[in-house]
N, C-alpha and C positions, 0 to 999 in steps of 0.2 A: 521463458525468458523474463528477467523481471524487470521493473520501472527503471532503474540507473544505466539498465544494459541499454535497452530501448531508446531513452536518452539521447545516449552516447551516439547512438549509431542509427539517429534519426535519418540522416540524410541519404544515407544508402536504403533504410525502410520506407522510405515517403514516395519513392518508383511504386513498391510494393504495395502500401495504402493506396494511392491514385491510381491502379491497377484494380485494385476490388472497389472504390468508390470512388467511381468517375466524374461524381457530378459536384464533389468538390472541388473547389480551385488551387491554384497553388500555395494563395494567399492565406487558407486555410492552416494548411500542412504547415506550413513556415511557423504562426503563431500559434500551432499543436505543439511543434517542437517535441513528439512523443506523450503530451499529457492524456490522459486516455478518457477525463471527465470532459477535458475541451471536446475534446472529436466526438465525444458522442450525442453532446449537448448540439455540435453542428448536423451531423448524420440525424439528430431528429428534426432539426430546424429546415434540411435542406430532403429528409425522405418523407416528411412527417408521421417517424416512428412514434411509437412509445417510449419514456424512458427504458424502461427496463430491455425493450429488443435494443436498444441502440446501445446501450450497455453491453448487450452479450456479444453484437458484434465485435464491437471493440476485443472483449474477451475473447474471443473466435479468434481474430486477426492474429491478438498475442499471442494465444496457443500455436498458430499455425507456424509461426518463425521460430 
């Protein structure tokens, strides 16, 4: 799926992110709005990953939809 689809149809995906990373807020997602460098710059902030794992998930998630 790629970046414009994602986008789009943020709002119906952000169930499905807050569903694999719980320990973000809502507040998050909203101002992710589907960007995939936001969320994973939060996923390190809020798992304290690495860049690069927090990268892949992001990756991971997209692949999965």
């Amino acid at each position: 799926m790629n970046k414009d689809i994602i986008s789009g149809k943020w709002t119906q995906l952000k169930g499905k992110a807050q569903a694999r990373w719980g320990d973000l807020t809502d507040d998050v997602f909203d101002v992710a709005e589907g960007d995939g460098k936001y969320l994973a710059g939060k996923l390190q902030e809020k798992y304290g990953w690495e860049r690069q794992k927090a990268e892949d998930e992001v990756r991971d998630f997209e692949r999965s939809l």
